[in-house]
N, C-alpha and C positions, 0 to 999 in steps of 0.2 A: 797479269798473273793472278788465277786465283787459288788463294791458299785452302786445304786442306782442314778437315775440322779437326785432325789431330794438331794443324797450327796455332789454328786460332783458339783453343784450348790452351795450349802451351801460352800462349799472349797473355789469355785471361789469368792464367795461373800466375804468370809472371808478375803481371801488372797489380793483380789483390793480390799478389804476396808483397808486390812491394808496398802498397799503402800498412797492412797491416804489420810489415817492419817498420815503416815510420813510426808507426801509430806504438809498436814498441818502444822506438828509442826515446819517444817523448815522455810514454808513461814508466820507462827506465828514470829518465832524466827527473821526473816528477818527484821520484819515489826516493832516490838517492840523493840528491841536493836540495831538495826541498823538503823534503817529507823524513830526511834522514836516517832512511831505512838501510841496512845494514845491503851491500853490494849484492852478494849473491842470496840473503834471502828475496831482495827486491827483484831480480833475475828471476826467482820463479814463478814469482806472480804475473812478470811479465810473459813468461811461456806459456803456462793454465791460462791467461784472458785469451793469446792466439791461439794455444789447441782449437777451444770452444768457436774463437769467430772464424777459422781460416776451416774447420771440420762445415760449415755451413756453407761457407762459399764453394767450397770443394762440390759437395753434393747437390746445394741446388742451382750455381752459377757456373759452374765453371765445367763440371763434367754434367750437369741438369741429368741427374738419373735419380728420380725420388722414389722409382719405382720398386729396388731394393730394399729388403727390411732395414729399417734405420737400426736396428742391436745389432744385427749380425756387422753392417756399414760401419758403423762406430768403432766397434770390437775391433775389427780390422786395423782402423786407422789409428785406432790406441794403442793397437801393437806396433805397427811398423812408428809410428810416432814417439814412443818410448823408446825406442831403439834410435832415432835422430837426434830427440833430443836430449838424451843422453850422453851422445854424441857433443853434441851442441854445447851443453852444461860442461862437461868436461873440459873441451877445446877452450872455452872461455876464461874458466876456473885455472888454467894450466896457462894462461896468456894476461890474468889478471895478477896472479902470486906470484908464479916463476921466471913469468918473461918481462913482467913490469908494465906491461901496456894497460894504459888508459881504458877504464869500463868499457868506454863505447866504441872507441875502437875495436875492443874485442869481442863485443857483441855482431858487430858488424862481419870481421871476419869471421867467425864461427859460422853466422847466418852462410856468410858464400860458401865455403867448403860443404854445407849441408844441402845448399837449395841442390843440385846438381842431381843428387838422386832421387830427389820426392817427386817428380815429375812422372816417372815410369812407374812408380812402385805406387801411388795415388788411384793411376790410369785403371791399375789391374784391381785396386780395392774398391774403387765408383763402377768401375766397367765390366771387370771381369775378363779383358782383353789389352791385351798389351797392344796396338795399333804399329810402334816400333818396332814391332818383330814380325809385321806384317800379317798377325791374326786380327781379322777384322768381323764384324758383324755382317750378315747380307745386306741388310740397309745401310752400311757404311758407305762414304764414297773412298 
């Protein structure tokens, strides 16, 4: 069977996001037991390093469209991203105060409830084409 570049997109997506969540939990774990940094200021430094790495993978690895203005590209992604991780920051915030769960557990979940929708909404901010609603390019397959 062979998969679909809208698949294998999703794979890559999947796979750098998941390194670059590790690579959060560790420099979480760095910053708050080690480095002593207060829970949720440490939290958003860990967000602002993966905006920046996971906004480059996005455009030139994983949807490879460099051909777009990288301002207008960005702007996009800082909007709909602000709006995740907002998401994101809140869910954690309300899971680290009120519900008593452990930092990283609640980084963890926050991350899953959010990954779900940046897939399609990324697709249409690299591409211009939502592939899942079956608008495709002519050179698409």
């Amino acid at each position: 069977m062979r998969l679909s570049k809208t698949q294998i997109k999703f794979i890559k997506f999947t796979l750098f996001g998941g390194v670059v969540f590790i690579w959060g939990i560790l420099f979480n774990l760095l910053a708050v037991d080690v480095l002593h940094v207060d829970k949720k200021i440490a939290y958003l430094f860990v967000v602002s390093s993966q905006v920046l790495i996971c906004f480059f993978l996005n455009r030139y690895v994983i949807f490879e469209n460099s051909e777009r203005n990288i301002f207008q590209t960005f702007s996009g992604y800082l909007a709909a991203l602000a709006v995740f991780r907002m998401a994101d920051w809140t869910l954690y915030v309300i899971q680290i105060n009120w519900l008593g769960l452990p930092y990283l557990l609640a980084q963890t979940l926050s991350n899953i409830l959010i990954f779900a929708a940046k897939f399609p909404i990324y697709q249409i901010i690299f591409e211009r084409r939502p592939s899942w609603l079956g608008i495709h390019k002519k050179d698409a397959n």
